[in-house]
C-alpha positions as CSV (number, residue, x, y, z in Angstrom):
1,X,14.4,13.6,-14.8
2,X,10.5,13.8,-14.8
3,X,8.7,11.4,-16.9
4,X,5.8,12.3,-19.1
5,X,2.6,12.5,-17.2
6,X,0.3,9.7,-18.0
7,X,-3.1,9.5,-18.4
8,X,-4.9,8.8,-15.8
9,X,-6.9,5.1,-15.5
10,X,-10.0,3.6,-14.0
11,X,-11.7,0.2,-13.9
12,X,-14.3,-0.9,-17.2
13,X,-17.0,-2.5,-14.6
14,X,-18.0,-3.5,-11.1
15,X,-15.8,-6.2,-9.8
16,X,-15.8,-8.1,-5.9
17,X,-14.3,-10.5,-3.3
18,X,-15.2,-11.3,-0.7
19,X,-13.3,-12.9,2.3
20,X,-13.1,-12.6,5.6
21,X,-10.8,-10.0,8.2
22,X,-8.0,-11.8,9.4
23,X,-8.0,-9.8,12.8
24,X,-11.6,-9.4,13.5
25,X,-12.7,-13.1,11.3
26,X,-15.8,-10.6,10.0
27,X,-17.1,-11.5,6.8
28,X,-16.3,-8.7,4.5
29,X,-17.6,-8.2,0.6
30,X,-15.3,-5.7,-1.4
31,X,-16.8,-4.1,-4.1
32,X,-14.3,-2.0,-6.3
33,X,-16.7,0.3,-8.6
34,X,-15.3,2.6,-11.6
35,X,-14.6,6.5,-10.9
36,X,-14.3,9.5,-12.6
37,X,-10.9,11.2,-13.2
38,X,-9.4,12.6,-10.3
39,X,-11.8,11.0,-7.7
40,X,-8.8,8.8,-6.3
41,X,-9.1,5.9,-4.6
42,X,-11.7,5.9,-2.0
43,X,-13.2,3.8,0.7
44,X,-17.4,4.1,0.5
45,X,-19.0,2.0,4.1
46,X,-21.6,0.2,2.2
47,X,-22.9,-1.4,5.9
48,X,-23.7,2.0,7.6
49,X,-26.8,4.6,7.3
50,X,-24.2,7.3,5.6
51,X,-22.6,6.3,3.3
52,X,-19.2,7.7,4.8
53,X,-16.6,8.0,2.5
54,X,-13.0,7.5,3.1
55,X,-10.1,9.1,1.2
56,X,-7.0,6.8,0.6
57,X,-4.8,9.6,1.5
58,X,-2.0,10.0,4.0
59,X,-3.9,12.5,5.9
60,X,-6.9,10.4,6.9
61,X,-4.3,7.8,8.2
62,X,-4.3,6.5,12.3
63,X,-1.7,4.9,13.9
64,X,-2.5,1.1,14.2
65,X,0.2,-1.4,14.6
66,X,0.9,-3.7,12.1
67,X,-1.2,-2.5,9.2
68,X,-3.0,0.9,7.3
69,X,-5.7,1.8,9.1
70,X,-7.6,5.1,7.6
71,X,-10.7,7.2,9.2
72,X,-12.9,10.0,9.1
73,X,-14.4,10.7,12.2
74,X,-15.4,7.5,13.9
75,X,-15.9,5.7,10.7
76,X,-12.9,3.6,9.8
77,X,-11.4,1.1,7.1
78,X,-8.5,-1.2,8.5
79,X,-6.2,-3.3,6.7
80,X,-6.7,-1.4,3.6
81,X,-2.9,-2.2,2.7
82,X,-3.4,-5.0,0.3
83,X,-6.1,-3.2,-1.6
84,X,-4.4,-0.3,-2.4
85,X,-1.7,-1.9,-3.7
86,X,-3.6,-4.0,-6.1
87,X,-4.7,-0.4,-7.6
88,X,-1.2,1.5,-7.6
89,X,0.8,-1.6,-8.4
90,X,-1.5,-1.8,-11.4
91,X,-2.2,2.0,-12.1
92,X,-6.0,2.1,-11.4
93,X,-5.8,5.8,-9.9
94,X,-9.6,6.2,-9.7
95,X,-12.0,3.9,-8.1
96,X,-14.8,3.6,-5.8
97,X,-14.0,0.3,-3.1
98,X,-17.4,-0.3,-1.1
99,X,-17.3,-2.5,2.1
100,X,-19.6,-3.7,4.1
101,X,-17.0,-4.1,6.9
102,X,-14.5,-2.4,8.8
103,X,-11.6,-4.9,8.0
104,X,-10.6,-5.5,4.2
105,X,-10.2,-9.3,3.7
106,X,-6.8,-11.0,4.1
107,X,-7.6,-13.6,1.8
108,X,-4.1,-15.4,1.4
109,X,-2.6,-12.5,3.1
110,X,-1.1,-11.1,-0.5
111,X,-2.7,-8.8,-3.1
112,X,-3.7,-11.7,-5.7
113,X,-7.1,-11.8,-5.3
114,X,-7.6,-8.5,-5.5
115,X,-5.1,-7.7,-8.9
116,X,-7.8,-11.1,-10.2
117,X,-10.5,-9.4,-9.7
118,X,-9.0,-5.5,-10.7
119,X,-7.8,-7.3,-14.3
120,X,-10.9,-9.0,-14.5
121,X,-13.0,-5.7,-14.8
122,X,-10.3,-4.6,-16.7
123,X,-8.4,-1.3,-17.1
124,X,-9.3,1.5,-19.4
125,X,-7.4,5.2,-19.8
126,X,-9.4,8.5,-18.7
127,X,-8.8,11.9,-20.0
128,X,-7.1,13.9,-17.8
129,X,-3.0,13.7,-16.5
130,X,-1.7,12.0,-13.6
131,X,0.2,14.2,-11.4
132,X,3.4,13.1,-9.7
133,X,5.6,13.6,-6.7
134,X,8.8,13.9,-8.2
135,X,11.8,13.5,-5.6
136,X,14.4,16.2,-6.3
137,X,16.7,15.2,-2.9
138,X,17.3,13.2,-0.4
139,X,15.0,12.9,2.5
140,X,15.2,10.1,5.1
141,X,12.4,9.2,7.9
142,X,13.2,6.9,11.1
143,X,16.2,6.2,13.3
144,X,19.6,4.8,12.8
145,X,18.3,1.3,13.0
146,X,14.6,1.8,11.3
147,X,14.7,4.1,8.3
148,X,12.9,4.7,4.8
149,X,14.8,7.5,2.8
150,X,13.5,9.0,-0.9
151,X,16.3,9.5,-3.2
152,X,16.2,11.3,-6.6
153,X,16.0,9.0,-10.0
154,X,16.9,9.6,-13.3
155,X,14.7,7.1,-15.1
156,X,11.0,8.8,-14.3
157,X,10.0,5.8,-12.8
158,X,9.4,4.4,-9.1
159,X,11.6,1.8,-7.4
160,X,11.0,0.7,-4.6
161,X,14.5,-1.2,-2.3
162,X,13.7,-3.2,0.9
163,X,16.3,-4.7,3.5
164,X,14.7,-7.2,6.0
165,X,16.8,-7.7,9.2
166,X,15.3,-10.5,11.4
167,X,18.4,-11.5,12.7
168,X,19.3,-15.7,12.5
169,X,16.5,-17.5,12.2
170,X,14.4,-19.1,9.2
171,X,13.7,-15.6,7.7
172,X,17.0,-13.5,8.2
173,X,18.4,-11.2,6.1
174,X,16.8,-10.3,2.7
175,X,17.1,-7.7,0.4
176,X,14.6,-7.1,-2.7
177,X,14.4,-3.9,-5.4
178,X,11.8,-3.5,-8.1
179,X,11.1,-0.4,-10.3
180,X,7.8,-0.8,-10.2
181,X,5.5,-1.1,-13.8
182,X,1.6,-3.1,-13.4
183,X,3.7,-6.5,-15.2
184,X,6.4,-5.8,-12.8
185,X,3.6,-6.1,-9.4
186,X,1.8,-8.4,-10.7
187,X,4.7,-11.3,-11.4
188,X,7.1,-10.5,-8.6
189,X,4.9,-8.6,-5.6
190,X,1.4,-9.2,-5.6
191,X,1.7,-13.0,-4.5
192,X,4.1,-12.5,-1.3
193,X,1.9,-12.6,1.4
194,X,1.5,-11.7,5.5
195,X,4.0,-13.7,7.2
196,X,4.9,-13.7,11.1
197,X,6.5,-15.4,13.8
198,X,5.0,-18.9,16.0
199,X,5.0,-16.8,18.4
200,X,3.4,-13.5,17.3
201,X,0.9,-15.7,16.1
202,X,0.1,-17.2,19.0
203,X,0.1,-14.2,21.2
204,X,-2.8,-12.1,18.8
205,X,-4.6,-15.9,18.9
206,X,-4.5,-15.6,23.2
207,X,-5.8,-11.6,22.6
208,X,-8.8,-12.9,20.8
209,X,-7.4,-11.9,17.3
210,X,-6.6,-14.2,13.9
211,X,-9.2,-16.6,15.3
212,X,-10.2,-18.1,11.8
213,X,-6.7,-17.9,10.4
214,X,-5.0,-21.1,9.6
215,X,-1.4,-21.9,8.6
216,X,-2.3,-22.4,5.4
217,X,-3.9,-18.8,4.8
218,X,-0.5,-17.1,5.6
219,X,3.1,-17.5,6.4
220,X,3.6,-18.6,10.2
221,X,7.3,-19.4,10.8
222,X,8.8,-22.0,12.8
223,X,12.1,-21.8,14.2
224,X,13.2,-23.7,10.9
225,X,10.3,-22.9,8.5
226,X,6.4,-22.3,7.3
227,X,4.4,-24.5,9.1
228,X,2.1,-26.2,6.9
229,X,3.0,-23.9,4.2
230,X,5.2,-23.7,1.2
231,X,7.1,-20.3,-0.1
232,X,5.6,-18.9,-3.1
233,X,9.7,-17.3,-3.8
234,X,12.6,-17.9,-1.6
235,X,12.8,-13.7,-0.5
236,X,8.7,-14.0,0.1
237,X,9.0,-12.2,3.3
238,X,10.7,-9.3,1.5
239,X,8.4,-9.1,-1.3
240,X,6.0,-9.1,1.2
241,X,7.5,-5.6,3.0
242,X,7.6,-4.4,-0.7
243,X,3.8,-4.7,-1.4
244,X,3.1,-3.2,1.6
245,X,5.3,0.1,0.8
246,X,3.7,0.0,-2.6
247,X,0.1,0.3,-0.8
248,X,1.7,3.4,1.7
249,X,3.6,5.2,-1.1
250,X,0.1,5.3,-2.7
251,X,-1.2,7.3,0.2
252,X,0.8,10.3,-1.9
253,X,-2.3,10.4,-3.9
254,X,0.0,11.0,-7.2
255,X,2.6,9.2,-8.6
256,X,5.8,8.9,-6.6
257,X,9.0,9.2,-8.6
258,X,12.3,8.4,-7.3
259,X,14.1,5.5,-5.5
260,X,12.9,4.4,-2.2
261,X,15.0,2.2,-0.2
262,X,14.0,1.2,3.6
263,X,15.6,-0.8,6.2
264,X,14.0,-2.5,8.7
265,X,10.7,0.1,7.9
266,X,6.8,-0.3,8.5
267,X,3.7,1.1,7.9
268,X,4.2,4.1,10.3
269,X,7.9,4.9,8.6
270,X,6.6,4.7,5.2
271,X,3.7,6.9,5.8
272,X,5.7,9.7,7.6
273,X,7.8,9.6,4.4
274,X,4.9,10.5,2.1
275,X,3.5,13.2,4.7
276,X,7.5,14.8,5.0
277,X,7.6,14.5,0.7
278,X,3.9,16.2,0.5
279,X,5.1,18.9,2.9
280,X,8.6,19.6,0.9
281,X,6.4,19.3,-2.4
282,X,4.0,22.3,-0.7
283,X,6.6,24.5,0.7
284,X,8.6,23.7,-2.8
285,X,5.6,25.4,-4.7
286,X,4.6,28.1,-2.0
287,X,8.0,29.7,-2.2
288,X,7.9,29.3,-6.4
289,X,4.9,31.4,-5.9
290,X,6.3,34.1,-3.6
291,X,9.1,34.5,-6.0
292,X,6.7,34.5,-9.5
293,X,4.9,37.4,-7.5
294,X,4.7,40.6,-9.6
295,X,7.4,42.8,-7.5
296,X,6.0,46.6,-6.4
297,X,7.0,49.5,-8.6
């Protein structure tokens, strides 16, 4: 069932944060800047001569492990994960984010700061309809082991379903599903935050990465626990894979509807799910065309 299209919505003012990268340790001011309807959300590099611009669109995505990295040309954004979950999560569709770095800030590794700042400036509705990406069937991305998979709804609304496999160990198994509404990411999804293993954290510390990054900025995991760190909900981890699809379902550039559920998925899986559901959508509406063709006498 489709839902009514909604109006589309921007920010009412300028708003900021600034932090610092948690791969490169760059300082980094974000500057997230009102936009008119169907602008989307777009990157602007504040720090270079041209003002490059930077769609937040699946097709301006690279392949970087471990987070959403997006570029035109040689000018890129990284990180950008967080960020653009703050805006879908809380249906800001249009808006101009300035940067004065490559890396967004990691902050506390979640999306709070930025939702603060976002509600701060507050919200207001623009003229024109939101399109959507309505999934009509089934379509599944990944292997046997690693998959994301769309699945048709009949309540005209997103939710999003994660299973997290890490095997025994302090985080394990967790599973977490959310239809997704700006109350709904704010409470339960915008405070999980960036967690890892002792020993992934160690290894990107010997590579000359995460050099400022403490214990108590993210989640680092013991064998038994956080170190130096407290859970902010007892499935954090899981919230935390949830955001992050949130962020990559908004790389659609529309609103998704339907019920995607991923096991065991990442950034690269969850991106190749909104490029496969763009191409469907396209081929969908080139053959509609073809047939709506006046025929010959």
């Amino acid at each position: 069932m489709d839902s009514p299209l909604r109006q589309q919505r921007t920010i009412g003012k300028t708003t900021s944060v600034t932090g610092f990268g948690l791969w490169s340790g760059n300082d980094v001011h974000v500057e997230f800047r009102p936009a008119a309807p169907d602008t989307g959300l777009v990157f602007v590099r504040s720090d270079l001569a041209r003002h490059t611009r930077i769609p937040a669109a699946v097709d301006w995505r690279i392949e970087v492990p471990r987070r959403t990295n997006l570029a035109v040309g040689e000018v890129t954004v990284a990180m950008v994960e967080h960020v653009i979950a703050a805006c879908a999560g809380l249906q800001i569709d249009n808006c101009e984010i300035w940067v004065d770095e490559a890396e967004m800030p990691g902050m506390d590794g979640s999306s709070s700061a930025f939702v603060e700042a976002l509600d701060e400036a507050g919200i207001v509705a623009q003229s024109a309809p939101r399109s959507q990406l309505v999934v009509t069937e089934p379509l599944r991305v990944g292997s046997d082991t690693e998959w994301v998979e769309a699945r048709p709804t009949d309540d005209g609304v997103l939710t999003c379903e994660y299973h997290l496999d890490y095997g025994p160990g302090p985080i394990g198994r967790q599973s977490f599903r959310l239809s997704l509404s700006p109350d709904a990411f704010r409470q339960e999804l915008a405070p999980a935050r960036t967690f890892l293993m002792l020993q992934e954290a160690e290894w990107l510390r010997s590579s000359g990465l995460g050099t400022r990054v403490t214990y108590q900025d993210l989640l680092v995991f013991d064998d038994e626990r956080p170190i130096d760190n407290r859970l902010r909900f007892d499935d954090e981890c899981v919230r935390h894979k949830t955001l992050d699809m949130v962020g990559d379902l908004a790389l659609a550039g529309c609103d998704v509807i339907g019920h995607v559920v991923a096991h065991r998925s990442g950034h690269r899986l969850n991106a190749e799910l909104v490029a496969a559901l763009l191409e469907r959508r396209e081929a969908t509406q080139h053959r509609e065309e073809r047939r709506n063709l006046p025929r010959s006498a």
